[in-house]
C-alpha positions as CSV (number, residue, x, y, z in Angstrom):
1,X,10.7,3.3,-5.5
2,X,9.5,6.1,-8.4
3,X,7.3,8.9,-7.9
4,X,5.8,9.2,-11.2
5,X,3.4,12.2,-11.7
6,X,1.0,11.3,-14.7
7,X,-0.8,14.3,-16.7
8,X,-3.7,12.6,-19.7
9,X,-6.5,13.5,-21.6
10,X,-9.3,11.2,-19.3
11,X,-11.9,9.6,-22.1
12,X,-14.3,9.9,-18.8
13,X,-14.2,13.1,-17.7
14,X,-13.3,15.0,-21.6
15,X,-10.4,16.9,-19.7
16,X,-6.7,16.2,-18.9
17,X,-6.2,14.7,-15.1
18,X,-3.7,14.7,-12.6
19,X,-2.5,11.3,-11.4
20,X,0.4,10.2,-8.8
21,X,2.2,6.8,-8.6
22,X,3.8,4.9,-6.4
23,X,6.1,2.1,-8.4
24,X,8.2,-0.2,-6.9
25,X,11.8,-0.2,-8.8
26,X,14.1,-1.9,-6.4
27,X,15.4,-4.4,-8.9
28,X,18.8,-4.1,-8.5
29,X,20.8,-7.3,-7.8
30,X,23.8,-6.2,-6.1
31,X,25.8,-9.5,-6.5
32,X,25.3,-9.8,-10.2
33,X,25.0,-5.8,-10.3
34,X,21.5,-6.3,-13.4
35,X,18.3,-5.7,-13.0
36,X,15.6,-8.1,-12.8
37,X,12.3,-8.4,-14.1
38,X,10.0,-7.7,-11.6
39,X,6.6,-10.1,-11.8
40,X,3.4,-8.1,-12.2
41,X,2.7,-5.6,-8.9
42,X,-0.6,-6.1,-6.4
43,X,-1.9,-2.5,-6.6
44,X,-4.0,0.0,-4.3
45,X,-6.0,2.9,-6.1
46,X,-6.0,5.8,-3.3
47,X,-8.7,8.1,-3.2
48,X,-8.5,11.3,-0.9
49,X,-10.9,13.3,0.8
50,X,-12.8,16.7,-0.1
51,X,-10.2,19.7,-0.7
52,X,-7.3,17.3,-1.5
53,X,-5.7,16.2,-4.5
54,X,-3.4,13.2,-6.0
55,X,-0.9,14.5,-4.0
56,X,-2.6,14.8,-0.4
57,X,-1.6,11.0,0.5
58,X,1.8,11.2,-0.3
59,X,2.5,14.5,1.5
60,X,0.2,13.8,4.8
61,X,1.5,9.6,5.7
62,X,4.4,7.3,5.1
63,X,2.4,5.7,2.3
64,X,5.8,5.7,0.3
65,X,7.5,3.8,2.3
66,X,4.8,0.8,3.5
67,X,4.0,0.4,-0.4
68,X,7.9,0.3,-0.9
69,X,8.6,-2.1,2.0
70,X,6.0,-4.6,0.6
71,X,6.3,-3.7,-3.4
72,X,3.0,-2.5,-3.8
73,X,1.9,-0.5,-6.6
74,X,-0.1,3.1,-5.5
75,X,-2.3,4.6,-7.5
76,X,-3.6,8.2,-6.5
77,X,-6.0,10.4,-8.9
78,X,-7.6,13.7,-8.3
79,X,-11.0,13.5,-7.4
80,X,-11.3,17.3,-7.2
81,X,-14.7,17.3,-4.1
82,X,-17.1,15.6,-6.8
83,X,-17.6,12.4,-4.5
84,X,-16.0,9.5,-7.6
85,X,-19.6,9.1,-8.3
86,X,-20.7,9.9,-12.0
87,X,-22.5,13.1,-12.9
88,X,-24.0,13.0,-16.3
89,X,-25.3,16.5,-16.9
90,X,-21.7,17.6,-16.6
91,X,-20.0,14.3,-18.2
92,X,-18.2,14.2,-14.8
93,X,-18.0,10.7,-15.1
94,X,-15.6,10.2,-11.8
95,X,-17.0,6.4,-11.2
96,X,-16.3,5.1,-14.6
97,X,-13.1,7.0,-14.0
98,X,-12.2,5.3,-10.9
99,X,-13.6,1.7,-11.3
100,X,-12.9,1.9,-15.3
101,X,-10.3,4.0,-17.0
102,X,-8.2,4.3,-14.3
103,X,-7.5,0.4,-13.5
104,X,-7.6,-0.2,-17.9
105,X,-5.2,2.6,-18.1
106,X,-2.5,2.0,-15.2
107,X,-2.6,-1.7,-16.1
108,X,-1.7,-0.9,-19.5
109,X,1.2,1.2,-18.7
110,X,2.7,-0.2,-15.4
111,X,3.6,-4.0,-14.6
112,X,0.2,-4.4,-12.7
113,X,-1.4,-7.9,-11.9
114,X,-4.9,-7.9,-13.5
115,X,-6.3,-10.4,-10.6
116,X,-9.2,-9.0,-8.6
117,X,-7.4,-10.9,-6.0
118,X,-4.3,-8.6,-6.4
119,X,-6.9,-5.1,-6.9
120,X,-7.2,-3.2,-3.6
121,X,-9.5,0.6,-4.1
122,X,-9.2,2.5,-0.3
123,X,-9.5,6.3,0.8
124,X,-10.5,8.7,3.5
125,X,-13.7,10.7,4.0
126,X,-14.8,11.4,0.7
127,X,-12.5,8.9,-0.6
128,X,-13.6,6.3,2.0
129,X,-17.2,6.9,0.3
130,X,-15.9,6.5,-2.9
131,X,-14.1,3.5,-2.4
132,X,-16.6,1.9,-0.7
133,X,-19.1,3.0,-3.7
134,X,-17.3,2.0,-6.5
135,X,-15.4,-1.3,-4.8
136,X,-18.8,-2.3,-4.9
137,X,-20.3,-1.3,-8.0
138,X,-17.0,-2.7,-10.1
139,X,-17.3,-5.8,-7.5
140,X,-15.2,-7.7,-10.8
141,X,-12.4,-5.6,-10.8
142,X,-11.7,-4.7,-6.5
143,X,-11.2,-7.5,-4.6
144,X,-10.6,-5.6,-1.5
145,X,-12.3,-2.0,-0.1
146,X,-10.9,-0.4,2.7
147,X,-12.9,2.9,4.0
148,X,-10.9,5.4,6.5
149,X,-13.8,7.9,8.5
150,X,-15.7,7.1,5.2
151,X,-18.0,10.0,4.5
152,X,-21.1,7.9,4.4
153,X,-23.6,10.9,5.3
154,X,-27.0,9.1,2.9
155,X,-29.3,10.4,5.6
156,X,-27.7,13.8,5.1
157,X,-27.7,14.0,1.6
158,X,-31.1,12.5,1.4
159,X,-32.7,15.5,4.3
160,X,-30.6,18.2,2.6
161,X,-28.5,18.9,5.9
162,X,-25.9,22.0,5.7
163,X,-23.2,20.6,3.7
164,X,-19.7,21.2,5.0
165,X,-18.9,23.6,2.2
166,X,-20.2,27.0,4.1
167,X,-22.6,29.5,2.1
168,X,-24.1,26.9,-0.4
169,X,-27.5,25.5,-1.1
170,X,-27.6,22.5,0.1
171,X,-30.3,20.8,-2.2
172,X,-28.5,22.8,-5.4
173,X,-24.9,21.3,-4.0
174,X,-26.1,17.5,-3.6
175,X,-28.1,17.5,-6.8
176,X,-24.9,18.7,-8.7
177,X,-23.3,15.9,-7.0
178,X,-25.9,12.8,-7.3
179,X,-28.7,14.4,-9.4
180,X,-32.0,14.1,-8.6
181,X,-32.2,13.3,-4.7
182,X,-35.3,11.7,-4.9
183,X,-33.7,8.6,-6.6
184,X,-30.6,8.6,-4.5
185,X,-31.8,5.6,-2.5
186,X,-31.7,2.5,-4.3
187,X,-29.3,3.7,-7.0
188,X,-25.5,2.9,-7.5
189,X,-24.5,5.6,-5.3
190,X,-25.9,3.9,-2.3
191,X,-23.5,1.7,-0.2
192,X,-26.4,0.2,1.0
193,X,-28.3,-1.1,-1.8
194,X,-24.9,-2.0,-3.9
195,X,-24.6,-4.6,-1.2
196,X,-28.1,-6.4,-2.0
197,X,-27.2,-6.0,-5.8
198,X,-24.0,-8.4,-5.9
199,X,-23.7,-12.1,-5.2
200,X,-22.6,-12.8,-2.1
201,X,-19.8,-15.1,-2.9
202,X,-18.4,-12.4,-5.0
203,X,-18.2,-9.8,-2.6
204,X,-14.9,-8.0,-2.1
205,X,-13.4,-8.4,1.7
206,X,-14.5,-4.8,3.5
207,X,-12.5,-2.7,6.1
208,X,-13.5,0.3,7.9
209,X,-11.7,2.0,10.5
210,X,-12.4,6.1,12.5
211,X,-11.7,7.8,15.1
212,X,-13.7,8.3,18.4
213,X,-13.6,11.7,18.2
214,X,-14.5,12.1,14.5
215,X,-18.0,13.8,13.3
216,X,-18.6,10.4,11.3
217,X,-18.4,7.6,14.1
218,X,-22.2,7.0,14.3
219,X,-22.2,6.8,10.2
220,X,-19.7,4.3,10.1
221,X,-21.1,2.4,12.8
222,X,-24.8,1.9,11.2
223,X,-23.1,0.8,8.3
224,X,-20.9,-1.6,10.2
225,X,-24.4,-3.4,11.5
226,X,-25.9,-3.1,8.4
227,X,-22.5,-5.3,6.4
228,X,-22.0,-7.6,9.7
229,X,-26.1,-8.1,9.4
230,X,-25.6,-8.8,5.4
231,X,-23.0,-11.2,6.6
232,X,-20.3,-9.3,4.6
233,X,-16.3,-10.1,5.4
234,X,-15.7,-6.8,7.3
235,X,-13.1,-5.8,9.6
236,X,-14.0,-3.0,11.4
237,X,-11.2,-0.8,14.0
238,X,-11.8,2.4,15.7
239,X,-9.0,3.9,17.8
240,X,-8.4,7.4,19.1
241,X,-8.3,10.2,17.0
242,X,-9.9,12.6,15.2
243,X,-10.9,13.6,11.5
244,X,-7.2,13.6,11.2
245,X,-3.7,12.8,9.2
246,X,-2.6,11.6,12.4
247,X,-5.2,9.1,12.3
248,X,-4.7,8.3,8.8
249,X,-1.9,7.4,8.7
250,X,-1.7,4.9,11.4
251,X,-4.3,3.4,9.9
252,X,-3.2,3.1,6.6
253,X,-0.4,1.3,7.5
254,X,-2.9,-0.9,9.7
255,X,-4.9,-1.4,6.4
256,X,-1.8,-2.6,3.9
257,X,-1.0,-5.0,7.1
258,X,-4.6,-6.3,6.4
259,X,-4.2,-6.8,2.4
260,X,-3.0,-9.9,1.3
261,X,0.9,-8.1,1.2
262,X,4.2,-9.5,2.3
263,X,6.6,-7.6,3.4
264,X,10.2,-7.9,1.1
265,X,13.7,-7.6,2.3
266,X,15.0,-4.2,1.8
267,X,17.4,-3.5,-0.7
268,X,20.2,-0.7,-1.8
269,X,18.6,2.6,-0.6
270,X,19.9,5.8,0.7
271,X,17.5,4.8,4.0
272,X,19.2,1.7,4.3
273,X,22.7,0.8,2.9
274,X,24.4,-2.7,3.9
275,X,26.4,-5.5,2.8
């Protein structure tokens, strides 16, 4: 398994971005002592939550080590706190990013399988909104959306409630975000309308998960009517915890048992040495 820390000039976003990757390299064979080609890896594009980087998944759960036990390909950009949605006054362009570049970019320089079947976009909080957002709006490209305590706060946004970022305006700080809030509803940054706006036999499997405790449990479990109501393939979990790593990283693992993954035999490693 390689930790690869990418560094590129984004055509999206007109600035260089930050990007961690998780690559399965156990292809040793020990009898013949060569490497093997490895076929073409299923892939998950991580997305973290406000005041994190590409860096907060691998540091807060055992993400390495599930990807590594069932050689899956991670991919984790920065999303800085701009929501993966695109913002054109500031050619912030985070969704074309996301559902876009990214997947075009990674596929062209890593062994990835180019199969929606084999294309997985999750993440927490302000992740969980993005992946659910742009799962749906690149419906051709995801084949799977996972959403952990998604931030899926439309009302909020929509009534200019207090946003968690203390001392800011609130209508200044979602407009930079989504632009005119007047036409938030109905437009591709609302999970709710993306669902009316694909066919139904084309859209990806879902999964949500959150804690009982967390702030967003009543979000999450509109939106869970609303998808079961659509007649969407959801599975839903919620379990104790909080708005929390410790949560997250149960959950995660709870998640890559859902995606269409097999576990592989372990090889040489210095977690696990034998004959």
């Amino acid at each position: 398994m390689a930790i690869i820390q990418l560094n590129y000039l984004s055509k999206a976003l007109l600035r260089t971005v930050d990007v961690t990757v998780i690559l399965p390299t156990d292809t040793l064979d020990m009898e013949n002592m060569t490497y093997t080609k490895r076929k073409e890896y299923k892939t998950l594009y991580l997305l973290h939550g406000i005041f994190g980087d590409q860096n907060d998944w691998l540091y807060g759960t055992r993400i390495q080590r599930f990807a590594n036990e069932r050689g899956l390909c991670v991919v984790m950009p920065s999303g800085e706190n701009m929501f993966y949605v695109d913002q054109a006054n500031t050619h912030n362009h985070y969704s074309q990013f996301i559902g876009g570049e990214l997947v075009e970019m990674t596929r062209a320089m890593f062994p990835l399988s180019n199969k929606k079947e084999d294309t997985f976009i999750a993440g927490l909080s302000m992740g969980g909104y993005g992946a659910i957002v742009n799962g749906l709006k690149y419906y051709q490209t995801f084949g799977y959306i996972a959403g952990l305590s998604s931030a899926l706060m439309l009302e909020d946004w929509l009534d200019c409630k207090p946003p968690i970022i203390q001392g800011v305006d609130a209508k200044k700080y979602y407009e930079s975000l989504f632009g005119d809030i007047t036409k938030l509803k109905g437009s591709d940054k609302d999970y709710y309308a993306l669902i009316k706006q694909i066919p139904h036999d084309q859209l990806p499997h879902m999964y949500m998960c959150i804690g009982t405790d967390d702030f967003l449990l009543e979000t999450n479990r509109k939106y869970r009517d609303y998808l079961l109501q659509e007649n969407v393939d959801l599975t839903y979990e919620e379990g104790p915890g909080n708005h929390e790593w410790d949560f997250w990283d149960r959950y995660i693992l709870k998640i890559l048992d859902w995606l269409p993954l097999n576990k592989k035999d372990e090889g040489l490693n210095s977690g696990h040495v034998s004959k």
